[in-house]
Residue, then its C-alpha position, 0 to 999 in steps of 0.5 A: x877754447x881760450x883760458x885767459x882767466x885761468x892763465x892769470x893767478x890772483x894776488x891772493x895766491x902770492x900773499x899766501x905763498x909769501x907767508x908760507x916762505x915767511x913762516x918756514x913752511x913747505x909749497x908744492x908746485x905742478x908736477x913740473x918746475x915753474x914756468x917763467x914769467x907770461x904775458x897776457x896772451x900767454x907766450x913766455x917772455x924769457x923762457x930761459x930766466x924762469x923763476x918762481x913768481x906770480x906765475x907760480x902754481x901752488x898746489x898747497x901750503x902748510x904753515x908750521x904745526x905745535x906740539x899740541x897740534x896733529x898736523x892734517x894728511x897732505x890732500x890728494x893729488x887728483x888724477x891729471x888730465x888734459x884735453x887737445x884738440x888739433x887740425x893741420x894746415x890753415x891758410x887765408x889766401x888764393x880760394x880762401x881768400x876769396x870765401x873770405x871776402x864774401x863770407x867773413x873770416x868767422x864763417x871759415x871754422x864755423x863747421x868745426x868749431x865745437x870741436x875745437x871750443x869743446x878742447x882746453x886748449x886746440x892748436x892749428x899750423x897757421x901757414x900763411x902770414x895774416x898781413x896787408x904788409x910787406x913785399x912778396x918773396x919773388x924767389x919762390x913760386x908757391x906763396x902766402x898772404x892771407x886775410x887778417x880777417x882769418x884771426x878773428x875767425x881763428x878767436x871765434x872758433x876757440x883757435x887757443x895757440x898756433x905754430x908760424x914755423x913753417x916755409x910761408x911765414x916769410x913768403x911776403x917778409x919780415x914786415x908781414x910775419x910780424x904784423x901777423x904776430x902783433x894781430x894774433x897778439x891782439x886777439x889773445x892768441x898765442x904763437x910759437x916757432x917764428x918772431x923777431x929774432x932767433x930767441x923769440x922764434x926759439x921760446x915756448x908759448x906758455x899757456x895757462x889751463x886748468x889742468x895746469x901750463x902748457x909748453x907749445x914749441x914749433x920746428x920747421x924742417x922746411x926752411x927757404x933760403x933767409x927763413x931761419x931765425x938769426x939773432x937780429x933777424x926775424x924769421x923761423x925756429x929751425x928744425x934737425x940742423x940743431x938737433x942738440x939745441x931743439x932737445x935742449x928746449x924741448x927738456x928746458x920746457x919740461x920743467x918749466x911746463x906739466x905739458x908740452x906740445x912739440x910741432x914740426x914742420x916736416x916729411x915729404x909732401x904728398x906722401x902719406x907714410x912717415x919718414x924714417x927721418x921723421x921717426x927718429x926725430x919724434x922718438x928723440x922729442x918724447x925722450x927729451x920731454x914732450x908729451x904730444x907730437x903734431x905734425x904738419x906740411x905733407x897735406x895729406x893725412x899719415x899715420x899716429x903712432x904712440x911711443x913710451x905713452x905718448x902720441x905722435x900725429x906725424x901729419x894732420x893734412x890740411x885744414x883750411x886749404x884750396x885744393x885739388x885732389x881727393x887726399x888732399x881734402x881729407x882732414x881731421x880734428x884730433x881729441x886727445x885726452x892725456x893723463x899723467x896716470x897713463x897712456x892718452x886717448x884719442x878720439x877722431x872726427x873726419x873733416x873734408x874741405x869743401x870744393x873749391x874754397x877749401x873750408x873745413x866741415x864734419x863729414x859722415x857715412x860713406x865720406x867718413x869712412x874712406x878718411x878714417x880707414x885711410x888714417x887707420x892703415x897708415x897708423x896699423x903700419x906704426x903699430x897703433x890700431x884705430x877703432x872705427x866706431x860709426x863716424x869716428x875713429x878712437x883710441x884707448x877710449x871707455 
């Protein structure tokens, strides 16, 4: 659900901060540096020139003591945990579209929606522009404009960031992409991997829970032709091609966050095992600072694999999405618990989207044991073993 009011810290903090330094007494930030400065709807304005400042969180202050004082033990540092939630693919348009014209963009998540309101902070793709703007991309074949209507149904279901790096974000322009920004803005929803130009594309969302802030980064391996980035072009954060690059923001915002989450638009689709490719990239994303890897763009579900405590969901499939076969309409919303004391637990919910709209719901029985075990396979062959327990699936849970 969204954490606007724990994304704002009061002025009184910053007095007290302020006459800490004054005094020449000590302050303990997160386990990681301070992040920059962030807007309302929580995405960073200038994540490479973070200082501290208000945005600054204080675990303590200790003002000076006499010699006829005992100065109090340091408090204890309770143990930290943070609560995922994530679904794959969503788009507004072609049967979407049309449910949405008839239903309302709320009633598209309504079926899933406590399990994303119940997380501090769930994530979906969103792989469609939210725009009545623009000019569509006659170079491609397969496009996306969906229905600004959506935004509002992404903000009731308690949608908190979203990744545009993907190959549709430009499939109706600029004009669309960033008027899909400015909507998802509006709502208090944040973004990451796409914007006005390469820096903008390039910069964490940030935001604020109460287990501390989160860095939300997004790459798109999949890149049209003009859907890069440029430093005066709007457009897409790319992926491998800048392979240096990418690791150096993932550790820029290691330290500027206490959790960050790294999305990748990748892998081939229809195909349900992960690439060595995919792999390899992953591997290096946790060993730069990641915390959580999402996957996205097969529309099918592949395995989840943990690495140096640390999980990767190489796919999440589709989650609002038209479609035509049985493997592409099973989903999952992922319940990740991670903690800085060790390694992450995970709970899955099976998810089907209906025929012929594409609109998610909580399935059960029969239906939720063919996704699950599908999942559990792929994630054995990565040496991670699901455990399905009536119609769920879990990991290194009580």
């Amino acid at each position: 659900m969204h954490q606007t009011h724990d994304r704002i810290l009061t002025a009184t903090v910053v007095v007290v901060w302020i006459i800490a330094l004054a005094l020449g007494g000590t302050y303990l930030v997160s386990t990681r540096e301070a992040p920059g400065p962030v807007a309302s709807n929580g995405v960073t304005q200038d994540s490479e020139s973070s200082s501290p400042t208000a945005g600054t969180t204080l675990k303590a202050a200790t003002l000076p003591t006499t010699t006829t004082q005992t100065a109090a033990p340091p408090a204890a540092v309770p143990r930290k945990t943070l609560t995922i939630a994530a679904g794959g693919d969503t788009i507004g348009d072609r049967d979407v579209g049309t449910f949405i014209d008839e239903n309302g963009g709320k009633a598209v998540l309504a079926g899933v929606a406590p399990l994303l309101r119940d997380s501090q902070l769930a994530f979906v793709n969103l792989e469609s522009p939210l725009s009545n703007k623009g000019t569509r991309n006659t170079e491609k074949d397969v496009t996306f404009r969906g229905r600004p209507a959506l935004v509002q149904g992404l903000d009731a279901a308690g949608v908190d960031v979203v990744s545009l790096a993907n190959n549709h974000a430009l499939d109706w322009g600029s004009k669309a992409l960033l008027d899909t920004v400015t909507r998802l803005d509006a709502a208090g929803i944040a973004h990451a991997g796409a914007g006005t130009n390469l820096d903008a594309a390039r910069a964490p969302a940030l935001l604020r829970t109460t287990s501390g802030t989160v860095a939300v980064l997004a790459y798109s391996e999949i890149l049209p032709a003009g859907f890069a980035a440029g430093a005066d072009r709007a457009g897409v954060n790319p992926g491998r091609e800048h392979h240096e690059r990418l690791l150096a923001d993932i550790a820029a915002a290691s330290k500027q966050a206490d959790w960050v989450v790294v999305s990748f638009h990748w892998g081939i689709e229809y195909q349900g095992q992960a690439s060595r490719e995919q792999r390899a990239l992953a591997h290096d994303a946790v060993d730069a600072g990641a915390d959580l890897v999402l996957g996205h763009h097969p529309h099918v579900l592949q395995g989840i694999e943990l690495y140096r405590n640390k999980l990767i969901a190489y796919s999440l499939g589709d989650f609002v999405f038209d479609h035509y076969s049985r493997a592409t309409g099973e989903a999952v919303v992922l319940e990740i618990v991670m903690s800085s004391a060790g390694p992450p637990s995970l709970r899955i919910t099976p998810v089907y989207l209906s025929d012929p709209h594409g609109i998610p719901h909580v399935v059960s029985g029969t239906e939720a044991r063919s996704i699950l075990s599908r999942l559990a396979g792929f994630s054995d062959d990565l040496g991670l073993r699901l455990k399905l327990t009536g119609d769920q699936a879990v990991f290194n849970t009580p």
